[in-house]
Structures are given as C-alpha cells and as structure tokens.
Jmol script that loads the backbone (N, CA, C; Angstrom):
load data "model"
ATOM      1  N   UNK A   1    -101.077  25.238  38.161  1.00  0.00           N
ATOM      2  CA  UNK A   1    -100.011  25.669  39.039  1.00  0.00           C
ATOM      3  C   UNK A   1     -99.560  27.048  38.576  1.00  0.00           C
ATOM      4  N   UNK A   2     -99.553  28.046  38.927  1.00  0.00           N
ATOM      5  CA  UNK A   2     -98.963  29.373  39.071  1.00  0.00           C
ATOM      6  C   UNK A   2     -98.124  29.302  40.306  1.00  0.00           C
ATOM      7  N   UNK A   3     -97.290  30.791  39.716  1.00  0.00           N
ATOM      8  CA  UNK A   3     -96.055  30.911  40.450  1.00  0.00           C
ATOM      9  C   UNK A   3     -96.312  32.536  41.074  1.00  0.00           C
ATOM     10  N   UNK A   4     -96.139  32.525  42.611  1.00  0.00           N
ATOM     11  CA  UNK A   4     -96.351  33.547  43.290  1.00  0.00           C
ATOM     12  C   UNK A   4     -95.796  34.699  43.063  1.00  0.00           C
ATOM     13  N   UNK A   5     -95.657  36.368  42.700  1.00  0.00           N
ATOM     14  CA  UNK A   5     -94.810  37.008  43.204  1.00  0.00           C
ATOM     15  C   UNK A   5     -94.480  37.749  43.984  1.00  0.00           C
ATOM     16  N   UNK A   6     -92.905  38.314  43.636  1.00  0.00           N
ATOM     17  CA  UNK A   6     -92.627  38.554  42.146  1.00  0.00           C
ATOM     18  C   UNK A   6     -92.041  37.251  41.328  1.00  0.00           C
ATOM     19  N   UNK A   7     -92.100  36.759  40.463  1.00  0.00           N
ATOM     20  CA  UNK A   7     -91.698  35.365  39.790  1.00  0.00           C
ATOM     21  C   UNK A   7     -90.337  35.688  39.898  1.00  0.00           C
ATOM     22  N   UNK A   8     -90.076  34.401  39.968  1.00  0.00           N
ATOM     23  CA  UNK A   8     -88.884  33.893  40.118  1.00  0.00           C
ATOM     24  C   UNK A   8     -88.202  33.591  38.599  1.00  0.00           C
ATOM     25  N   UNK A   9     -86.798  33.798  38.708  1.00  0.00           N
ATOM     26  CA  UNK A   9     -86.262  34.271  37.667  1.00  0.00           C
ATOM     27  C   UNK A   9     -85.339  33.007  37.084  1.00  0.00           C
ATOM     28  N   UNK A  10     -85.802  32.446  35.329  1.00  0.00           N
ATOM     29  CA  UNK A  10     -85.369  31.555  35.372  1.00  0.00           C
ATOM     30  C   UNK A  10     -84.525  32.033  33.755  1.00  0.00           C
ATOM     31  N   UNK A  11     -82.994  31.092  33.803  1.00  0.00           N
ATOM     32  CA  UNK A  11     -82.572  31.021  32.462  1.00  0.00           C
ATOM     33  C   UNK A  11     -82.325  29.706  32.190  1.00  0.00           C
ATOM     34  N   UNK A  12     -83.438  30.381  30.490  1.00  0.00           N
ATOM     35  CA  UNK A  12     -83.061  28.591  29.886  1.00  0.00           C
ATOM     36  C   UNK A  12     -82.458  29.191  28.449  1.00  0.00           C
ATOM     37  N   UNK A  13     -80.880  28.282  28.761  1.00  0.00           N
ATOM     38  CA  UNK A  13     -80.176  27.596  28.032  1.00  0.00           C
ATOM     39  C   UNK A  13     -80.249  26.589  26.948  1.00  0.00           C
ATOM     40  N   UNK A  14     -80.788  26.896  26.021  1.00  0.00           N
ATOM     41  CA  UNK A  14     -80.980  25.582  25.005  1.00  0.00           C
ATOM     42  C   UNK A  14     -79.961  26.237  23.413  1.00  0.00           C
ATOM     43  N   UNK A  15     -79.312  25.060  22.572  1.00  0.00           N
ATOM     44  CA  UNK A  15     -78.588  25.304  21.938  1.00  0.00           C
ATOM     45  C   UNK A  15     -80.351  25.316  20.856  1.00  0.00           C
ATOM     46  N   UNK A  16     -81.685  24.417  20.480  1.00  0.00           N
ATOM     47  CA  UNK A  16     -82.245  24.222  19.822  1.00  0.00           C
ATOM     48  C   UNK A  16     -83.056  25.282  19.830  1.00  0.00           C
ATOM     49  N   UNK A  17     -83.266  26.197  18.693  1.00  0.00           N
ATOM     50  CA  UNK A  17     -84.849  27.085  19.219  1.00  0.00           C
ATOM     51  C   UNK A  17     -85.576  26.470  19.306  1.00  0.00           C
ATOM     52  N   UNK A  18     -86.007  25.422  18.950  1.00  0.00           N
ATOM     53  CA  UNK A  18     -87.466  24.422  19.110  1.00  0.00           C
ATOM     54  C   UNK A  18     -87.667  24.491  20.227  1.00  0.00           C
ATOM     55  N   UNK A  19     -86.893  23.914  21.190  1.00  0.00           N
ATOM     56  CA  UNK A  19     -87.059  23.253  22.818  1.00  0.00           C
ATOM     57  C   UNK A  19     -86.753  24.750  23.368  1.00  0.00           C
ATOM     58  N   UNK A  20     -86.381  25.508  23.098  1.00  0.00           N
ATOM     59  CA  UNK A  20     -86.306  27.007  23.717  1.00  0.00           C
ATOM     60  C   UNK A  20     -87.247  27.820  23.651  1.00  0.00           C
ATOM     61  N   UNK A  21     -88.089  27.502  22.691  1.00  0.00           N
ATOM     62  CA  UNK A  21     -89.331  28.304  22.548  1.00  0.00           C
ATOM     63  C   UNK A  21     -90.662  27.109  22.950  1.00  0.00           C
ATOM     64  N   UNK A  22     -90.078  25.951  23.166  1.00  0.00           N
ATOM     65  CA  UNK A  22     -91.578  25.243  24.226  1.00  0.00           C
ATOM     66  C   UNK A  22     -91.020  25.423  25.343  1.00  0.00           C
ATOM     67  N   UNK A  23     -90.243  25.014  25.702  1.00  0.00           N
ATOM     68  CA  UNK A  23     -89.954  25.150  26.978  1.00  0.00           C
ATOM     69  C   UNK A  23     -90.004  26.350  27.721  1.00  0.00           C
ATOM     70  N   UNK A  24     -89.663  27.754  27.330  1.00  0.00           N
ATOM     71  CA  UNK A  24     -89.367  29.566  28.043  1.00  0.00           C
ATOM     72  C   UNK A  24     -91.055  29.294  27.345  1.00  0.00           C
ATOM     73  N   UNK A  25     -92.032  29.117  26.818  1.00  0.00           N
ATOM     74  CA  UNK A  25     -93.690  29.316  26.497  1.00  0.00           C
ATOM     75  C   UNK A  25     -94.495  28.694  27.798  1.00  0.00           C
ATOM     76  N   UNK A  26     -93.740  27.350  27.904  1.00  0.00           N
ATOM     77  CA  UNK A  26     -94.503  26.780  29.361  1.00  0.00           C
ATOM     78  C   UNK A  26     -94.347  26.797  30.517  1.00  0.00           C
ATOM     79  N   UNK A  27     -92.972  27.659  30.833  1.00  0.00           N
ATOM     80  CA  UNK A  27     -92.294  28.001  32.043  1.00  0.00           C
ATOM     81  C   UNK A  27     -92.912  29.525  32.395  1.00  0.00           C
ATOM     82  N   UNK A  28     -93.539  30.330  31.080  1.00  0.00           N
ATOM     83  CA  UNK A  28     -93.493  32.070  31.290  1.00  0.00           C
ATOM     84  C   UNK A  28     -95.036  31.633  31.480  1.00  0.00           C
ATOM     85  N   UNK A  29     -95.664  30.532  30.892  1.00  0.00           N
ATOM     86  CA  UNK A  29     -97.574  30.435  31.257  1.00  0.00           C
ATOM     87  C   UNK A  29     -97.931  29.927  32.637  1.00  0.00           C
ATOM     88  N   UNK A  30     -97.009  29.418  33.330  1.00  0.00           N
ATOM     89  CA  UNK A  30     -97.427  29.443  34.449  1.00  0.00           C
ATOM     90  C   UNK A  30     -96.494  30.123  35.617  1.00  0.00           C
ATOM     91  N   UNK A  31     -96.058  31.333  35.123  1.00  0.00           N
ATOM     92  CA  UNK A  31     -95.708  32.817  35.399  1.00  0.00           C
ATOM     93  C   UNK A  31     -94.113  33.277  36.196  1.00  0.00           C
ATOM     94  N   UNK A  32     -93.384  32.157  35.731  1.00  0.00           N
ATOM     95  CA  UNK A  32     -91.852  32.630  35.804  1.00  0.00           C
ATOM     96  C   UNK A  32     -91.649  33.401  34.611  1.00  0.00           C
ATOM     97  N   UNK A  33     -90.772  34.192  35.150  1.00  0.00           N
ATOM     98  CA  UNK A  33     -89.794  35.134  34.277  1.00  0.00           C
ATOM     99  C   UNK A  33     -88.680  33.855  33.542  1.00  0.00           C
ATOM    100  N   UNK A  34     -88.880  34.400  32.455  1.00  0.00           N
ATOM    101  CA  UNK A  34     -87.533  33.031  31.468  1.00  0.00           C
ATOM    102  C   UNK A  34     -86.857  34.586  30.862  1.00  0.00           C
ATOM    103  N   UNK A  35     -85.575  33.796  31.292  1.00  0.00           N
ATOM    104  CA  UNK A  35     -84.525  34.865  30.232  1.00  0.00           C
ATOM    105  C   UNK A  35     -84.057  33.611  29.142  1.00  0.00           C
ATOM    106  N   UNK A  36     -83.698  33.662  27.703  1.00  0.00           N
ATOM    107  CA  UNK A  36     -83.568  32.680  27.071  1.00  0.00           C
ATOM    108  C   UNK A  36     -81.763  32.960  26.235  1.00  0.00           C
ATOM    109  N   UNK A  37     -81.419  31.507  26.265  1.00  0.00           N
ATOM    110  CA  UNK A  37     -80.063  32.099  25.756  1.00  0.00           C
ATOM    111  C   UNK A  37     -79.503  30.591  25.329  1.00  0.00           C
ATOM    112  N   UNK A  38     -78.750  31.067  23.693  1.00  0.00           N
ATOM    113  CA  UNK A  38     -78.604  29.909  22.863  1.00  0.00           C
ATOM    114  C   UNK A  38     -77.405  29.468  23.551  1.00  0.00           C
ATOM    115  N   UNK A  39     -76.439  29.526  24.498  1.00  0.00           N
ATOM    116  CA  UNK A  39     -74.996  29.202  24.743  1.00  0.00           C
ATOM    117  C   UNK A  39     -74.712  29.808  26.094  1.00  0.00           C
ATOM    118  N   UNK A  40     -73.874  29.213  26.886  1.00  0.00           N
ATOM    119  CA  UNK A  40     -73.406  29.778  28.060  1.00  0.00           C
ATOM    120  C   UNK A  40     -72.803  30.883  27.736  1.00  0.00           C
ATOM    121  N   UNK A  41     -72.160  31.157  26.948  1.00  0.00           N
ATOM    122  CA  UNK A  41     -71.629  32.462  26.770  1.00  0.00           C
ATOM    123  C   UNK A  41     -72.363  33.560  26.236  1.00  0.00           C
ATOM    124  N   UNK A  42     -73.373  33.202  25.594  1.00  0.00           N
ATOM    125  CA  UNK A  42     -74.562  34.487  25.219  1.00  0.00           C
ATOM    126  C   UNK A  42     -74.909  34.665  26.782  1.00  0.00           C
ATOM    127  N   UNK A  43     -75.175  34.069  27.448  1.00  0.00           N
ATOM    128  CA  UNK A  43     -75.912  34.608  29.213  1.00  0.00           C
ATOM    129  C   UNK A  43     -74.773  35.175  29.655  1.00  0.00           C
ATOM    130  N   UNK A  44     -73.286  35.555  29.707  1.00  0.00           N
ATOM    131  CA  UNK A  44     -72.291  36.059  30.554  1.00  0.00           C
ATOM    132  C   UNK A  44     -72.260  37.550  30.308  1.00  0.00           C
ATOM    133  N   UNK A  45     -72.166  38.407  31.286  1.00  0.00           N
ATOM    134  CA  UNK A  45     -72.316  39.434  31.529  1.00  0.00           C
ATOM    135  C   UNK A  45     -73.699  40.459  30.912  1.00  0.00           C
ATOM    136  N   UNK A  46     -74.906  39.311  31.504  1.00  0.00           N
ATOM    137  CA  UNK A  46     -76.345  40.139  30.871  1.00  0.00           C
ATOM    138  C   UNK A  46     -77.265  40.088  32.193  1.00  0.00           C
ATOM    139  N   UNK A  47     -77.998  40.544  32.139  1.00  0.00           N
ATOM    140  CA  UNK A  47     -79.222  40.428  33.343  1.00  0.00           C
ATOM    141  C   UNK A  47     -79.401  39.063  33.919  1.00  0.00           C
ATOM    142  N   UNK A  48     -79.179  38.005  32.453  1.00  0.00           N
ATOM    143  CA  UNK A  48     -79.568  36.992  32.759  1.00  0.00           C
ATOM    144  C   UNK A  48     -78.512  36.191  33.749  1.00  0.00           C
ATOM    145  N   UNK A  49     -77.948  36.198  34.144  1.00  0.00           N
ATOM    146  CA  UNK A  49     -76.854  35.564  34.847  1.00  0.00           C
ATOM    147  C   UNK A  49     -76.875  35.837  36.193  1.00  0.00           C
ATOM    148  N   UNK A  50     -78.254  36.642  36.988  1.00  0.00           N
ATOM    149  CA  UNK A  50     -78.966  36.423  38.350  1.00  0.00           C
ATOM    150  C   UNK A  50     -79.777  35.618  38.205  1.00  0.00           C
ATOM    151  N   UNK A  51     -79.780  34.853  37.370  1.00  0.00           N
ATOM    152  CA  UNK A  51     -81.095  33.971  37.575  1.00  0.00           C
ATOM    153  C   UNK A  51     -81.323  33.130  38.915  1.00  0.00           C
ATOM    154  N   UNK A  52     -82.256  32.734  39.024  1.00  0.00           N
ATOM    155  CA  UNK A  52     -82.914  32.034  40.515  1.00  0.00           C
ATOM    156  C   UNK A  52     -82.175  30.684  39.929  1.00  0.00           C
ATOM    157  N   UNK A  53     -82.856  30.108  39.148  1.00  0.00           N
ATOM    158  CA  UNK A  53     -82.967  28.501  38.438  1.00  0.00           C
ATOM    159  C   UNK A  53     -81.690  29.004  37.124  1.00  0.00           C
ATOM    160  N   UNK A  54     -81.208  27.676  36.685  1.00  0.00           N
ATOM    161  CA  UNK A  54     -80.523  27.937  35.338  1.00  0.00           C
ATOM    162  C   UNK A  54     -81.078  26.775  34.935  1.00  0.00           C
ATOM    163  N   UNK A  55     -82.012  26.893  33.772  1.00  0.00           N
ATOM    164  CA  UNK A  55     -82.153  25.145  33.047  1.00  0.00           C
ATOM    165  C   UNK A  55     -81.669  25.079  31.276  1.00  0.00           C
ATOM    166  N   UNK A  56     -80.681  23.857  31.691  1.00  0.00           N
ATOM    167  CA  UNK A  56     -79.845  23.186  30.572  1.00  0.00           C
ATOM    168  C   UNK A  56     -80.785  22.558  29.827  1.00  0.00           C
ATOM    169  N   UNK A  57     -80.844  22.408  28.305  1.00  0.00           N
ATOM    170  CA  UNK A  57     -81.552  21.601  27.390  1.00  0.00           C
ATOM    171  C   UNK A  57     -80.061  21.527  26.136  1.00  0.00           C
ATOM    172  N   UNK A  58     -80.852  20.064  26.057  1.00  0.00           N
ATOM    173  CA  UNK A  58     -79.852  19.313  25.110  1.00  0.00           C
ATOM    174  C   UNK A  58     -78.434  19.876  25.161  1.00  0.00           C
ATOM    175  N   UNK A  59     -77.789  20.187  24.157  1.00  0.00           N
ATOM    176  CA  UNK A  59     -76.265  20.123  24.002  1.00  0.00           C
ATOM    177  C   UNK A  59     -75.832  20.869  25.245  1.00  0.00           C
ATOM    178  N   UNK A  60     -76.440  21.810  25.530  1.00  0.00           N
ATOM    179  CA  UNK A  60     -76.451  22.716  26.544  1.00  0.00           C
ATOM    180  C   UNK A  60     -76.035  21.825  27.809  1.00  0.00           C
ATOM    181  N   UNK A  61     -76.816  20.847  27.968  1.00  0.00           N
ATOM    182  CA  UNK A  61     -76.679  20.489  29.761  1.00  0.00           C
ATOM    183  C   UNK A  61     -74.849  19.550  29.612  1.00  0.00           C
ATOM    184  N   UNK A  62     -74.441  19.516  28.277  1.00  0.00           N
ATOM    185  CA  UNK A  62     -72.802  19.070  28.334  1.00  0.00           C
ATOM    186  C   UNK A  62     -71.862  20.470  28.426  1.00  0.00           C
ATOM    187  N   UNK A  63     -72.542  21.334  27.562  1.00  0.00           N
ATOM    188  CA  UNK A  63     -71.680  22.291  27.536  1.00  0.00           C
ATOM    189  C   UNK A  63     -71.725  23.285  28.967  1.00  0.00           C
ATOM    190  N   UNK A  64     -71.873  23.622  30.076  1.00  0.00           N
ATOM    191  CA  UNK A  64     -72.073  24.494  30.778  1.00  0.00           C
ATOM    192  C   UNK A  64     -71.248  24.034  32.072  1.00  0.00           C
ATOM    193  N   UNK A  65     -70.685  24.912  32.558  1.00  0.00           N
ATOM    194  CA  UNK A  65     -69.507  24.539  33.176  1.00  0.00           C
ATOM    195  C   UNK A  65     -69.661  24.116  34.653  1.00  0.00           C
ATOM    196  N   UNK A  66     -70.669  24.897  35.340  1.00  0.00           N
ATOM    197  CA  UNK A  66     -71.038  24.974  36.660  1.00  0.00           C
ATOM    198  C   UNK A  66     -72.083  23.549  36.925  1.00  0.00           C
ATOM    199  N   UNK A  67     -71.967  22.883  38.189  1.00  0.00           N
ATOM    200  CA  UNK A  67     -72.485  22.128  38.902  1.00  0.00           C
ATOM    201  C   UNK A  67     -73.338  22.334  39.772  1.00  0.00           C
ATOM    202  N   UNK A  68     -74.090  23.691  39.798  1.00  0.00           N
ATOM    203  CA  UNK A  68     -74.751  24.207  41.102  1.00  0.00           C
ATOM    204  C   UNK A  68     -76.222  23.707  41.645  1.00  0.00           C
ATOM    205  N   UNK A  69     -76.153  23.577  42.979  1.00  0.00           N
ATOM    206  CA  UNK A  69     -77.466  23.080  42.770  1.00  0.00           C
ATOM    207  C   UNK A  69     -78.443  23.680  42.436  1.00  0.00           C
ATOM    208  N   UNK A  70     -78.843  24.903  41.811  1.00  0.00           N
ATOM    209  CA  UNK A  70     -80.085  25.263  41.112  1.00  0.00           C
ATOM    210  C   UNK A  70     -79.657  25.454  39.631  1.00  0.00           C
ATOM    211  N   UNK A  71     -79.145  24.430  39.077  1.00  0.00           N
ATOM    212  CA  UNK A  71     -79.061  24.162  37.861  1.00  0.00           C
ATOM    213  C   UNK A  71     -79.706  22.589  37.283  1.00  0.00           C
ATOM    214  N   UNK A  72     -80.821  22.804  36.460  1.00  0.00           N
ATOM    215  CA  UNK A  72     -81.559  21.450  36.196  1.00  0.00           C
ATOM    216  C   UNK A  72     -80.951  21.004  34.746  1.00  0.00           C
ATOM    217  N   UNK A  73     -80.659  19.962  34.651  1.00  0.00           N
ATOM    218  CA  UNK A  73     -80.040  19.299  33.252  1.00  0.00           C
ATOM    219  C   UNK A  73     -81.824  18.688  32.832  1.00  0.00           C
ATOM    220  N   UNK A  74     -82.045  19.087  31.403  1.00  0.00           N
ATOM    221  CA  UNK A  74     -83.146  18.617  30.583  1.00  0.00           C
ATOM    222  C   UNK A  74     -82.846  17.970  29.923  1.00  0.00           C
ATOM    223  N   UNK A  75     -82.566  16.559  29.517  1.00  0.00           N
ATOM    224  CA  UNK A  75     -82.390  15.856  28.371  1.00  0.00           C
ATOM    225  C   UNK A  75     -83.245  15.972  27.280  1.00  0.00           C
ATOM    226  N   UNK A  76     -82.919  15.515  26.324  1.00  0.00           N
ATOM    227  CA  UNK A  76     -83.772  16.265  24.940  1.00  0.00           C
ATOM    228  C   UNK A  76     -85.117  15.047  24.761  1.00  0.00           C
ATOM    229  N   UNK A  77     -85.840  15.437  24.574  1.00  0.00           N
ATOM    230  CA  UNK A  77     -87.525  14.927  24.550  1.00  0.00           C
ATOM    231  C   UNK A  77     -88.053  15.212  25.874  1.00  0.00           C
ATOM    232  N   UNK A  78     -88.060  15.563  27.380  1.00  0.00           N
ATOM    233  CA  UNK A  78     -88.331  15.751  28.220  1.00  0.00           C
ATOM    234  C   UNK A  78     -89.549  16.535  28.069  1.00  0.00           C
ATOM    235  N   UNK A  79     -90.597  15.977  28.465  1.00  0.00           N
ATOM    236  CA  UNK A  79     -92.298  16.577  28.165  1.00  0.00           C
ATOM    237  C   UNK A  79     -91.940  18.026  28.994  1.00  0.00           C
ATOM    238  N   UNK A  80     -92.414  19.050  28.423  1.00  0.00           N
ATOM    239  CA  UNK A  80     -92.640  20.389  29.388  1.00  0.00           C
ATOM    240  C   UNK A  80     -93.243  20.220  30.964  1.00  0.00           C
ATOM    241  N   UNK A  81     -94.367  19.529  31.008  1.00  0.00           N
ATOM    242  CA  UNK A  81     -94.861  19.280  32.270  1.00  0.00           C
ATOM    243  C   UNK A  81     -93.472  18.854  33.440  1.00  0.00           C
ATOM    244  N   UNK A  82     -92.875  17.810  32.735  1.00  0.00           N
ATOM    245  CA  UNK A  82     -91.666  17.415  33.614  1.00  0.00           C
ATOM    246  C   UNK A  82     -90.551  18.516  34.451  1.00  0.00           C
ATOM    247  N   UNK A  83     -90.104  19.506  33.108  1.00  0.00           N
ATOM    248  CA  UNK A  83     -89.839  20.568  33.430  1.00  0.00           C
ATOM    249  C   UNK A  83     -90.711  21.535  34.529  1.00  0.00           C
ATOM    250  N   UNK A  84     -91.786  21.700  34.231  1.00  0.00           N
ATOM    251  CA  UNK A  84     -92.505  22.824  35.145  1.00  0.00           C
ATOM    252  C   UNK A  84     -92.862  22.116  36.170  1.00  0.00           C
ATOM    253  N   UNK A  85     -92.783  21.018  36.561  1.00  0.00           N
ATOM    254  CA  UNK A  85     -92.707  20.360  37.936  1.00  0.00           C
ATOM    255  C   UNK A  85     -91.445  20.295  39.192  1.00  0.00           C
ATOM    256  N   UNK A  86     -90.245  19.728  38.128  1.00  0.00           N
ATOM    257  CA  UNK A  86     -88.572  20.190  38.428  1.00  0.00           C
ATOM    258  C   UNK A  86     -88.756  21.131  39.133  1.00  0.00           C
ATOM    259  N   UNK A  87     -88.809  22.699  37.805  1.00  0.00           N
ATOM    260  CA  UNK A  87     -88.443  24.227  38.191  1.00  0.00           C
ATOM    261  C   UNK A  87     -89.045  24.527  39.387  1.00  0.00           C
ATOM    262  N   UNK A  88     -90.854  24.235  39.549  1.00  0.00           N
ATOM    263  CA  UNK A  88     -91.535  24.359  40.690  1.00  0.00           C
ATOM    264  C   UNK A  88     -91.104  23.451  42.423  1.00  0.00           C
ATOM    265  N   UNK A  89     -90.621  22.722  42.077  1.00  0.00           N
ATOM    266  CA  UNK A  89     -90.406  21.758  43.095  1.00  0.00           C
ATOM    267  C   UNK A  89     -88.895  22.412  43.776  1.00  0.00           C
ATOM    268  N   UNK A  90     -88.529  23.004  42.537  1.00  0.00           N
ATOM    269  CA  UNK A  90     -86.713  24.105  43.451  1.00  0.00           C
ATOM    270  C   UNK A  90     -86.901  25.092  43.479  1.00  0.00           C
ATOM    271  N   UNK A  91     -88.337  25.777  43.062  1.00  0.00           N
ATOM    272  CA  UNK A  91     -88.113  26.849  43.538  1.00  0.00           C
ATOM    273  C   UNK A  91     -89.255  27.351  44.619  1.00  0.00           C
ATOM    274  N   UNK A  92     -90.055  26.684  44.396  1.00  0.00           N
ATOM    275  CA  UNK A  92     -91.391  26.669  45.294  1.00  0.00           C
ATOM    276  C   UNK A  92     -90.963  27.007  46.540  1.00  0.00           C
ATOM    277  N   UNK A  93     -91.458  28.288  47.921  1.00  0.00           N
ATOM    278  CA  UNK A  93     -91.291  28.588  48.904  1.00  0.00           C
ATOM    279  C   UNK A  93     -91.261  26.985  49.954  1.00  0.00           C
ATOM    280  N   UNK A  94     -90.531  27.591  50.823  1.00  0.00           N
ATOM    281  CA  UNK A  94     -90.062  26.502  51.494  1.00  0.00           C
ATOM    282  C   UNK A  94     -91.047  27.334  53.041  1.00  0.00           C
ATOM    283  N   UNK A  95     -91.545  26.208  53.655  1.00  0.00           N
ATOM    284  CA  UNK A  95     -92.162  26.400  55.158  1.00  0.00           C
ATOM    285  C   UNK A  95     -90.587  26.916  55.849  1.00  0.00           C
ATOM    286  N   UNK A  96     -91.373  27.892  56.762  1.00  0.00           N
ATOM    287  CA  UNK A  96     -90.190  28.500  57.924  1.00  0.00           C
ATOM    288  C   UNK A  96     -90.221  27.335  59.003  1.00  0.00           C
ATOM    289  N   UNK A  97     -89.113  27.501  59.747  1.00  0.00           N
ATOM    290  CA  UNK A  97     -88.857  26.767  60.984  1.00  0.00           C
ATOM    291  C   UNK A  97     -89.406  27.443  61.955  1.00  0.00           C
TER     292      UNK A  97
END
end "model"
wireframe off; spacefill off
backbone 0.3
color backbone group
C-alpha cells in the first residue's frame, strides 16, 4: 500500500520514543509525511499542527485535549500494520458524487 501525492500529512504524538520511532518508520515507508512530537504541547505553534491525521499513542491518547474526527487513539501494543490501515482507511481519497 502506498500513499498518493502529495502525502498526506500526519502527526504522531507518542509520549514513548520506542512506539514513535516504529510507528513515524511505518507510516513514512509507505509514504506519508509524519511530523513526530513527544506531547501536545511540543506540536503547538509548529508546522506540525496542520496536520491531515493526528495519531495518539499511549499516554498521549489520555493526554490530548481535542475529540476530532481525524484524530486516531493507538493503544499501546497496537501492531503497526493496524495503524497503517486506520491512517489509510481516513485518509484514503474518497470517490466523487
């Protein structure tokens, strides 16, 4: 699965570098843009805060204030594939009417 462009622009939120660096590795290989950021407040007032998608991992998906619908909550062990299916499935072009 690749992602068409220009890629679509995603921030992931994770308090863990572990899950921040698998997760922004398997989201940028099948060719979204990941902006990466340890805390909601490291993303406020940076590039990253147009993002298309916002995805929450671990402590992250309690701490973040907004409810929007292009915000995905990751619970912690969540296989990457799961993720790059999610992200693809909300952001994937939609057929015209």
């Amino acid at each position: 699965m690749t992602v068409s462009s220009p890629a679509a622009r995603v921030l992931l939120i994770a308090d863990d570098p572990k899950a921040s660096e698998i997760y922004g590795r398997v989201l940028e290989f099948v060719g979204y843009e990941v902006r990466r950021a340890a805390n909601f407040v490291d993303a406020l007032g940076t590039s990253t805060s147009d993002a298309d998608l916002i995805v929450l991992c671990n402590l992250a998906t309690l701490a973040y204030p907004g409810q929007g619908a292009q915000v995905i909550r990751i619970p912690e062990g969540t296989p990457p594939d799961v993720l790059v299916a999610d992200v693809y499935r909300r952001l994937a072009p939609r057929p015209a009417i």
